[in-house]
N, C-alpha and C positions, 0 to 999 in steps of 0.2 A: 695418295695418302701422304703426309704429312712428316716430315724426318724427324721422330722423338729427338734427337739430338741437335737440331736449330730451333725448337721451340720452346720457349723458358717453363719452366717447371712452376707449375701451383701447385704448392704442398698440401698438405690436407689440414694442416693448423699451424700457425705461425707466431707465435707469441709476442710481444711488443710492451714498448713504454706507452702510459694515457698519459701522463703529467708528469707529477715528480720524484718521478723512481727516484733518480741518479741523484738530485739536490739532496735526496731524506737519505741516502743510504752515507754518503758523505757527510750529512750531518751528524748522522749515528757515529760514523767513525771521528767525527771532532771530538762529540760529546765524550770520549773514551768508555763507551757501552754498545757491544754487539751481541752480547750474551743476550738471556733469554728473561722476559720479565721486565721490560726497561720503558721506556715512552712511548716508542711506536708499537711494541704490544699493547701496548693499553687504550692509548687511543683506536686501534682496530676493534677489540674485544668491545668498547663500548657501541661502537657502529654495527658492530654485529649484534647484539644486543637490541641496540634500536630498533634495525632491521628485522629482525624475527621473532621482537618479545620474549628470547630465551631469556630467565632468572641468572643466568651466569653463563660468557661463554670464553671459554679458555685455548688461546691459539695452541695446536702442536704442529708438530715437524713434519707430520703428513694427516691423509685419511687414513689410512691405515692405525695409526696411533692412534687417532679417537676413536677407532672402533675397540682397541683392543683395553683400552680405559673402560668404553661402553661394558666389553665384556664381564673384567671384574670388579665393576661396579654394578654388574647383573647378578654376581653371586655363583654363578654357573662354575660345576666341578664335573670330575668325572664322570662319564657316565649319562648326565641331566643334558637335556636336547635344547635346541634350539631351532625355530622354523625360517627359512630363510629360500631366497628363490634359486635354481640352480642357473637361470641366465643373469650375471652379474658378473664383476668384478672377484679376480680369487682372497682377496682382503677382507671381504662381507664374513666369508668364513673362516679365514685361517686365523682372524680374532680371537672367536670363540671356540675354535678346535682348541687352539693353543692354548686353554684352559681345563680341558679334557672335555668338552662337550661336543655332542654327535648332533649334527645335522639333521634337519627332517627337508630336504626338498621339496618345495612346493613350485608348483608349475605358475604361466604368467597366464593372462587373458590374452587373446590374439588382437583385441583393439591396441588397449593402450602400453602392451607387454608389461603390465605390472605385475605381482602375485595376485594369483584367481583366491578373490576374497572366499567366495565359495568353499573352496578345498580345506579351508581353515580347520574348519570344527573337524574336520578324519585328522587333520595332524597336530594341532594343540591339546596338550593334557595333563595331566597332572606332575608329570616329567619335564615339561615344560618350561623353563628360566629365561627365554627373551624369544619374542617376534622381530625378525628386522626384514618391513617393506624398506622395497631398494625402488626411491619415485627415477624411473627410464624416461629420461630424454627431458626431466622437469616435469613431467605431467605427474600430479599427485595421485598416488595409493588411496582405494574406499578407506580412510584410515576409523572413522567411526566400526565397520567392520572388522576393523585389524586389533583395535582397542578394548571392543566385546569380547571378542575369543583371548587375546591377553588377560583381559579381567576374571576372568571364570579362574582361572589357574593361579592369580596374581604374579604372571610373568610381565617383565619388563616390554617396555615398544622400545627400540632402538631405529629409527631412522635414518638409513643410509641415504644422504642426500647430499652427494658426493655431485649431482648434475644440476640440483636444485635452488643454490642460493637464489633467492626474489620471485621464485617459482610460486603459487598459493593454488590451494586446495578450498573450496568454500570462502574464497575470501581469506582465507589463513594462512599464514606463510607457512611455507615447506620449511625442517627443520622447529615449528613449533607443538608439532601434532601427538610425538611420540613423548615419552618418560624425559630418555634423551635424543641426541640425533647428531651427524658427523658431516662436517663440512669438507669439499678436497679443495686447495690451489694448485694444485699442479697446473703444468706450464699448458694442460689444454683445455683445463676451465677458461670458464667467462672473465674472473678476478683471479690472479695468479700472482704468487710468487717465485714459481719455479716447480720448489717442494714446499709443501704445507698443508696444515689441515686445520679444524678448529674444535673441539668439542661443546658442541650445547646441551646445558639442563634446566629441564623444564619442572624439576622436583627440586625446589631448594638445598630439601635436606641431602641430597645426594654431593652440593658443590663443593662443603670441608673436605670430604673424601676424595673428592677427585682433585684436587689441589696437590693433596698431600700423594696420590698417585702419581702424578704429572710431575712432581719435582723427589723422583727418587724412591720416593717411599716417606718423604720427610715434611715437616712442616716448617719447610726455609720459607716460603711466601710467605706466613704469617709474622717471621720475625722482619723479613724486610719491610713491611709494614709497621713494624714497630709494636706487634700485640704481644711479641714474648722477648726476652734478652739472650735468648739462649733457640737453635732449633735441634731437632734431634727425630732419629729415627722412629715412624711411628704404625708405619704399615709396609704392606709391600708396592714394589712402583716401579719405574723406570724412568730415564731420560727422554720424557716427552716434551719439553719445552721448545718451541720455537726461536731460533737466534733474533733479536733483536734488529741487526741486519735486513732479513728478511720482510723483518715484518715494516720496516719504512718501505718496502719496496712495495710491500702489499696497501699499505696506509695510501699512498698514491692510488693505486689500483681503485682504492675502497670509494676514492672522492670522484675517481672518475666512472662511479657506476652508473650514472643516468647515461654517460656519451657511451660508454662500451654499451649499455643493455639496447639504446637505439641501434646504434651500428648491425647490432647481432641480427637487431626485429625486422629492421630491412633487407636485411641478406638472405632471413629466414621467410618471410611474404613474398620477395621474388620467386625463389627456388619453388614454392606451394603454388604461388600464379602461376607460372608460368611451364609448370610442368602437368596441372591440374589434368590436362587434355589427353595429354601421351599418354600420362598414366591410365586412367579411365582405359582408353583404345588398349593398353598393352597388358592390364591386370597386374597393372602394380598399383599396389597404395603407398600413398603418402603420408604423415606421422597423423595421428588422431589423437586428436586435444578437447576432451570434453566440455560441453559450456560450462558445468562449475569450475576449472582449470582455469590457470593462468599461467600460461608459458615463460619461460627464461629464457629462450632463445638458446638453449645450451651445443643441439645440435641436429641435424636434418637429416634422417635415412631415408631410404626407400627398402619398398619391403617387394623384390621383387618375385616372377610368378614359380620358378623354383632355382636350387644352386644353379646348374648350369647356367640358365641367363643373366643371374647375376656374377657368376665365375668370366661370361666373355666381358659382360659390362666392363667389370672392372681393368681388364686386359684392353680395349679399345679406349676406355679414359688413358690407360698410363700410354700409350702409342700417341694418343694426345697430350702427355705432357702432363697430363691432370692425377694428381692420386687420389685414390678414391679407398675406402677401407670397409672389411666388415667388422663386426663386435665381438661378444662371448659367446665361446664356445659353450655348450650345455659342462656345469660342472659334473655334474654325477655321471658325467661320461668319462671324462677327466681319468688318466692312469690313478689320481689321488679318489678322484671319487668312486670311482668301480672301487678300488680297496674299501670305502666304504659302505659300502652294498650298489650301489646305483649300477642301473643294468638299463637294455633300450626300452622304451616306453613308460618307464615311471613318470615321466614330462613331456608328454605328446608334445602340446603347442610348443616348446621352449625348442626340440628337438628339431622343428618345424623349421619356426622361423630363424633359428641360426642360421644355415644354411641359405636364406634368403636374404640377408639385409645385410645393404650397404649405406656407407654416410659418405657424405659428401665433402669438398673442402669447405671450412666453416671457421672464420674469424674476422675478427672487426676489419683488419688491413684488407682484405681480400674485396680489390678493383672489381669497379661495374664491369670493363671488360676481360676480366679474370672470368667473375661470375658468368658472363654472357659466352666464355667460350668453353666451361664447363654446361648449361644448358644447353646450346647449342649442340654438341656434342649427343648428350642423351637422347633430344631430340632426332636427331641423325640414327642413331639405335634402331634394328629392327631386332626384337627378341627370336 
């Protein structure tokens, strides 16, 4: 066996320059503009835009802040629910909590771990003020499905597509499917800044609003444009804007999406080749990507055959130097979510498969012999 301590460490995500981070972030600071609102936001905003056919999309400071834009631009108050999946990220809800709105957890499908379109009609209803499908690992939400039970109630689709940018569903991009929908950069996306996030609207009339949400509560966007002489307080809002700064760094990121999204597709085809076999033999599956689906490449698990064999897995990658990770825990198990009624079995599958999956190290830098001594590895595995 192998001396964790003479064999170099492959991390489980690595972030990196594509192009020209460092020239635009120094340009930025020539230009005397780091603040929020300046050139290389805008030049981002329109590529995003491009990219997803969103009507407007407005960088912030994370995912997190577009969802919570999402949320009171959903309308949602005390009391009024929201349907959302309990495996996800804690951001998806503490959006909409933090506007006084209760939860309805819906469990995922055991293929694609999305929310089970199915379960919809028991928990959408007249109390109802936003669905938000959270598309897992890039694979898009039945969002046709997601959009009917929305409809019925005239609740908002909010789009959690935090893993999805260039992801499509029917041909459609992820991000264009819902009302609105919430982009992450964080340092272990595809495209990253660090921290960031974007909000897109796919309802025109929702974009003055959210404007004026995103800077304060105010309508200063509109004056630095030059539409008024004067800006002044007009709703409520927060400091959502993204630095300037940031966003040269993302503007690089943004040109170098064809070479990052190959990098990803290759890393992502090996891992699936070449473990296709083990898996099968061991009863592990591999990520399932419907043919409507178009992947992103965002990130590779295995869904092994219960906690324990994935609990050694993970202990035998890190003896090998490799780290290897699981995901979310079931929220409504969560100390927050028992306080909110969630007890065991309201989310059979989601309860399931927590406890079985693990992901892999996953980023463009990440060496063919990186990768071959992470497979290798698994392969060596007897569950």
């Amino acid at each position: 066996m192998s001396d964790p301590k003479t064999v170099p460490i492959i991390p489980f995500n690595r972030p990196g320059a594509a192009g020209h981070e460092f020239a635009y972030m120094r340009r930025a600071l020539e230009q005397d503009h780091i603040s929020g609102n300046g050139r290389f936001s805008r030049e981002c905003e329109k590529i995003l835009q491009s990219e997803t056919g969103a009507a407007k999309a407005l960088l912030t400071t994370s995912c997190t802040h577009a969802l919570e834009m999402a949320a009171i631009l959903s309308g949602i108050g005390p009391g009024e629910e929201f349907v959302v999946p309990s495996f996800t990220f804690v951001s998806t809800v503490n959006a909409f909590l933090l506007r006084g709105g209760r939860p309805r957890f819906i469990d995922i499908r055991p293929d694609t771990l999305n929310l089970d379109e199915n379960l919809l009609e028991n928990l959408v209803g007249p109390a109802t003020r936003a669905v938000v499908p959270v598309h897992y690992a890039v694979v898009g939400c039945e969002m046709d499905a997601v959009a009917q039970a929305a409809a019925r109630f005239g609740a908002l689709v909010v789009e959690d597509n935090a893993h999805g940018l260039f992801g499509k569903w029917r041909s459609r991009p992820l991000g264009s499917l819902g009302d609105l929908a919430t982009l992450s950069f964080h340092e272990t996306k595809n495209i990253t800044c660090g921290e960031g996030g974007a909000l897109l609207i796919n309802r025109p009339e929702l974009a003055e609003r959210a404007e004026i949400i995103r800077e304060k509560g105010t309508d200063r966007s509109r004056f630095f444009r030059g539409e008024i002489d004067k800006y002044t307080w007009q709703d409520i809002g927060s400091s959502y804007v993204l630095s300037d700064l940031l966003a040269a760094f993302l503007l690089a990121q943004l040109e170098e999406r064809e070479r990052i999204q190959g990098a990803r597709r290759k890393i992502w085809e090996r891992y699936f080749a070449e473990l296709a076999a083990w898996a099968e033999g061991t009863g592990t599956r591999l990520p399932t990507v419907p043919a409507h689906c178009e992947s992103a490449w965002h990130l590779f698990h295995l869904l092994l055959p219960d906690e324990r064999t994935r609990d050694r897995l993970i202990a035998r990658l890190r003896q090998r130097g490799i780290h290897a990770v699981f995901h979310y825990l079931p929220l409504h198990l969560s100390p927050m979510g028992r306080k909110l009624g969630g007890k065991p079995g309201d989310c059979p599958v989601t309860e399931n498969v927590s406890g079985r999956l693990l992901r892999l190290p996953f980023y463009p830098g990440l060496e063919d012999g990186q990768q071959r001594r992470v497979i290798e590895t698994i392969l060596e595995f007897e569950p």
